[in-house]
C-alpha positions in Angstrom: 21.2 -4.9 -39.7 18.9 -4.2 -42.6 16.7 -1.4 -41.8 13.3 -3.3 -42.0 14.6 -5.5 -39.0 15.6 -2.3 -37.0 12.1 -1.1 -38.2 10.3 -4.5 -36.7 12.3 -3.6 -33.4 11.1 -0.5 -33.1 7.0 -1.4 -33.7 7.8 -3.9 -31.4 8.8 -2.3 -27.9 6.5 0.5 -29.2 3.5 -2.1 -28.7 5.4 -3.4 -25.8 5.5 0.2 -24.2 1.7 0.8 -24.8 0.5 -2.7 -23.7 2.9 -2.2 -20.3 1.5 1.6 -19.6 -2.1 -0.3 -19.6 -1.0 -2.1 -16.7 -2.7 -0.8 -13.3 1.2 0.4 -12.0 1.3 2.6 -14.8 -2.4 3.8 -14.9 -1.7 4.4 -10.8 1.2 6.3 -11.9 -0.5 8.8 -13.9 -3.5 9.4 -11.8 -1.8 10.1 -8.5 0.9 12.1 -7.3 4.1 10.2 -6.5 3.8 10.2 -2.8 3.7 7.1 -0.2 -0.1 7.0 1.1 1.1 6.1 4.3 4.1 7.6 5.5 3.8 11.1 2.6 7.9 10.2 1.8 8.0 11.7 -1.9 9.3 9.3 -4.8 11.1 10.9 -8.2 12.7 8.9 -11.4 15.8 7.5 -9.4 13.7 5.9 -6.6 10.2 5.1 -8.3 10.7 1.1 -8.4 10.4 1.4 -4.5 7.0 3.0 -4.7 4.2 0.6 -5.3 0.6 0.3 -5.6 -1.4 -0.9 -3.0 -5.2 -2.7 -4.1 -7.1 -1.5 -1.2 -9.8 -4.3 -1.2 -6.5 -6.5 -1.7 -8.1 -8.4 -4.9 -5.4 -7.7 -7.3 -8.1 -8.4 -10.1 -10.0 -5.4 -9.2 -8.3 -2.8 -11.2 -10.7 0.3 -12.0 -9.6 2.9 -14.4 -10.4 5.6 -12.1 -7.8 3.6 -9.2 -10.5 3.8 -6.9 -9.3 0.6 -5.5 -5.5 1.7 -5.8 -3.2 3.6 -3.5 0.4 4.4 -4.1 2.7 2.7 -0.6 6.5 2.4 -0.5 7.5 -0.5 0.1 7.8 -0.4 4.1 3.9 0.9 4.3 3.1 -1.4 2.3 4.9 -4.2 3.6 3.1 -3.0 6.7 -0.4 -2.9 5.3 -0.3 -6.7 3.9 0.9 -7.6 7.2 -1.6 -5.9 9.3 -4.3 -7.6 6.6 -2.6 -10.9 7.4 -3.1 -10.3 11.2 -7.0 -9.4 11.1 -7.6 -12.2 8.7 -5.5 -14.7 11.2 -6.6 -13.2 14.3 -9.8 -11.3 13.7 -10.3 -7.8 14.5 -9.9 -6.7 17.8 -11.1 -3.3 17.4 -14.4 -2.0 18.4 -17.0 -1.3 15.6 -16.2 2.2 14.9 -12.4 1.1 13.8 -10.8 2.7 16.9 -8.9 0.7 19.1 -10.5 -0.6 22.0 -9.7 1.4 25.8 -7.6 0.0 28.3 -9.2 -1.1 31.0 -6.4 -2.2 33.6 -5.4 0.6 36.1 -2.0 -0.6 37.7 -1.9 1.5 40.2 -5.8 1.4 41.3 -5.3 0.2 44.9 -1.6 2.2 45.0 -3.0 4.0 48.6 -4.3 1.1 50.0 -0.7 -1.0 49.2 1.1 2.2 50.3 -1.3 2.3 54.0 -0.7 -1.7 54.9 2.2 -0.8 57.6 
């Protein structure tokens, strides 16, 4: 191989290494600390393809430099997250307006005495 081709090679995953580290995985990378948002499991070289980022508006086209719409998941959390999405948008929410889940109401054992006192 003449040394101009192996110099083309090169230049060209060079360029292909600075075009991929643009992407918003890489950029989310770099700003954040690799740790699961969710579930704080910590991520190193040999696992890092199982951590991923997580658009928290979930419009993949909204990709801010600063990652404000960006949060690193595993893949379990956020698994989780895209099918919790998938339920509220299916189902609605069923939560009261300050995000908290609503009270139970039902008492099962309300009228225990009085069932207890029928003899």
């Amino acid at each position: 191989m003449s040394d101009n081709k192996a110099y083309h090679i090169i230049a060209e995953a060079r360029r292909y290494k600075e075009e991929r580290e643009k992407g918003y995985r890489e950029q989310a990378l770099k700003l954040f600390p690799w740790i699961c948002g969710r579930c704080a499991r910590e991520f190193d070289h040999k696992n890092l393809r199982e951590l991923t980022v997580h658009h928290v508006n979930h419009d993949h086209d909204h990709n801010p430099p600063d990652g404000s719409n960006w949060e690193l998941l595993c893949l379990y959390c956020h698994d989780n997250e895209h099918q919790r999405y998938e339920e509220q948008v299916r189902y609605g929410s069923k939560g009261s307006s300050d995000g908290k889940s609503p009270t139970a109401t039902f008492n099962p054992f309300a009228d225990l005495k009085k069932l207890m006192n029928k003899d």
